[in-house]
N, C-alpha and C positions, 0 to 999 in steps of 0.2 A: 614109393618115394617120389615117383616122377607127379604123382598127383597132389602129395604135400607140397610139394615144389610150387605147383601151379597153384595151390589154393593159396599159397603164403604170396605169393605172384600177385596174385587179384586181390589179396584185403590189403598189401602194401598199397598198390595204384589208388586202391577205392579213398586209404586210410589218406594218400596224398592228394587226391581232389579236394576231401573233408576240410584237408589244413589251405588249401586254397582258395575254398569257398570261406574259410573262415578273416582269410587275409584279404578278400576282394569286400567282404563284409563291412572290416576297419575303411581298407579304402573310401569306397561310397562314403560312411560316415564322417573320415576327415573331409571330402570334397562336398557333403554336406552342411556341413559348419564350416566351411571356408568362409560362406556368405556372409557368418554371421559373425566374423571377426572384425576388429580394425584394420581397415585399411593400410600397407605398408607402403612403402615407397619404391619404385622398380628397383633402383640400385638395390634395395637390402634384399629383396626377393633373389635377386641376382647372387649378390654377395652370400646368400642363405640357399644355394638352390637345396632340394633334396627331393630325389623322384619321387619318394612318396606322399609330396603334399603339396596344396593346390591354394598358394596365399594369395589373399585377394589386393592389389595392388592398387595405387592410385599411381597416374602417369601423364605427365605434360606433353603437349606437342601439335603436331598437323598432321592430316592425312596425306599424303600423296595422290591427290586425286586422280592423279592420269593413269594409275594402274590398280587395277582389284582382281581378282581370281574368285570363280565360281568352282565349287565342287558339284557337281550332278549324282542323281541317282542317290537321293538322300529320303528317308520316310521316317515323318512324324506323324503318330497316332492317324495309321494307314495314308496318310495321305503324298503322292511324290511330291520333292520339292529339288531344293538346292538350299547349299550352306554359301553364305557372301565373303571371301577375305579383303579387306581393306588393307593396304601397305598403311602403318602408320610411324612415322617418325617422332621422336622422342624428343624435345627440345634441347636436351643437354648433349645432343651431337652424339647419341650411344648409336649400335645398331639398332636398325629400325626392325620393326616386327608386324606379323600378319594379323589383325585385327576380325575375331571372328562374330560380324554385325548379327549372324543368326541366319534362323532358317523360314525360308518363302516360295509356299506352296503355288506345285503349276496348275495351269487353269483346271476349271469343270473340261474344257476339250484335250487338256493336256500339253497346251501351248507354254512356251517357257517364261516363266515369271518375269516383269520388269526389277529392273534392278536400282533403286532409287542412290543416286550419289552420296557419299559420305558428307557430313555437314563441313562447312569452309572454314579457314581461319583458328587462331587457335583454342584447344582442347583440352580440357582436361577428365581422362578416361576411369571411371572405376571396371574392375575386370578379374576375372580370375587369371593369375599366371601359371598354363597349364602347358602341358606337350599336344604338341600336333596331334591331330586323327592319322591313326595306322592304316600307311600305303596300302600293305600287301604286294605279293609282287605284280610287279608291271615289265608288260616287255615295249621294246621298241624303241627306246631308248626316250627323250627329253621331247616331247611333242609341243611345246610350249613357244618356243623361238619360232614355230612352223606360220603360228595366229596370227595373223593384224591386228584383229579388229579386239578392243578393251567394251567391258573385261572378258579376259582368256577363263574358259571353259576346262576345267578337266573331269578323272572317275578317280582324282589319289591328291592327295596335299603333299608334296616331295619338296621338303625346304630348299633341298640343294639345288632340284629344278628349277623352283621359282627362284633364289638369288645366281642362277647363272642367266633365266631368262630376263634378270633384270639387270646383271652386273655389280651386282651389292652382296653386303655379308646382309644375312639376317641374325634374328636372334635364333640361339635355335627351340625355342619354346614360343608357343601364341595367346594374344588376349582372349580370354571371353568374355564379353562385353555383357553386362548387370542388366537386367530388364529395364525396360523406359518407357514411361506413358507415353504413347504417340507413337512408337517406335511400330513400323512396318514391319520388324521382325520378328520373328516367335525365338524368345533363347531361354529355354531348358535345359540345361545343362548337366551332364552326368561324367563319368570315365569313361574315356574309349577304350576297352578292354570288356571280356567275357563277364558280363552279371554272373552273383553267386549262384544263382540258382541254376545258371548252366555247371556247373562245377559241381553241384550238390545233384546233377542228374549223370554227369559222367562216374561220380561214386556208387550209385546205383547202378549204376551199367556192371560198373566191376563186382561189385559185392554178388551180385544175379550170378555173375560168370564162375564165382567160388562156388558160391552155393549147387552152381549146375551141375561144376567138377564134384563137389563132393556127394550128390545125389546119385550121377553118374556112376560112383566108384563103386558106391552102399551096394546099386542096383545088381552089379554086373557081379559083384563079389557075393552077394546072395544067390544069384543064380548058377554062379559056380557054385556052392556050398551043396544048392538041390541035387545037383548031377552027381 
């Protein structure tokens, strides 16, 4: 019994990776085609949120130039870099939100990339309207108020950090800014969450572990039969 238990144990786990490789699947695909829709307007992205989809926006406004946030410890196609957030302001006086310009690889010596300013004056952005990249935990609490010097550096995008070290509400979703001729930055864009195919190998992990138990059982119960 205890080993039916355990086999029904490991093909439910396996059976529930399957169905989340199957739904991280959909995801990629709607954020896929997000590109390739019409553009909406922030308010109705706003007014429409749903975490499962990633509408691509069009949005008026200014950057905030005096303040941007670098995330560290970022790797595109093996290479370290850093992801750039621009504070950018909305025209219609909404909250403003982190503007994610993309990713810029550090040098051949591994010295930190230059950070080229946001363009001046006003703006108008196409973008996907997505959720932040996942913190993970952090200790130590808010290190951001500690920095002087712009832009502030971290290893986590923490909304709540960045609008207490700036005093402001943010949104609490970010831009991802549409690839641009000329643009100094690399934006690829995907979900930040576990690809299917991590999913579709944690179901194999499980499915292995039924299998083992149930080999294990055959084995031991045959050689009790011999004696």
């Amino acid at each position: 019994m205890l080993t039916l238990v355990g086999i029904a144990f490991f093909v439910r786990l396996g059976v529930w990776q399957v169905d989340r490789a199957h739904e991280k699947e959909r995801l990629f695909a709607a954020f896929a085609g997000a590109v390739k829709q019409a553009p909406i307007s922030l308010e109705q992205a706003r007014r429409e949120a749903d975490p499962s989809r990633y509408p691509l926006v069009h949005v008026s406004g200014r950057y905030d130039a005096a303040h941007a946030y670098v995330l560290d410890n970022q790797v595109r196609d093996g290479r370290q870099g850093v992801m750039v957030f621009d504070v950018f302001e909305p025209g219609d006086g909404s909250p403003p939100l982190l503007a994610n310009q993309g990713f810029r690889a550090r040098g051949a010596r591994g010295e930190h990339p230059s950070i080229p300013p946001p363009p001046q004056g006003a703006q108008t952005l196409t973008a996907l309207y997505a959720p932040p990249p996942g913190s993970g935990l952090h200790l130590g609490g808010n290190a951001l108020p500690r920095q002087s010097a712009w832009p502030k550096t971290s290893i986590y995008i923490d909304l709540g950090d960045i609008a207490a070290d700036l005093s402001r509400r943010l949104d609490a979703r970010v831009l991802l800014l549409m690839p641009a001729a000329g643009s100094a930055f690399v934006r690829e864009w995907r979900p930040d969450v576990f690809p299917p195919e991590r999913h579709f190998a944690y179901a194999f992990t499980w499915f292995t572990f039924a299998l083992v138990a149930l080999v294990m059982f055959v084995v031991l119960h045959w050689r009790k039969e011999e004696n």
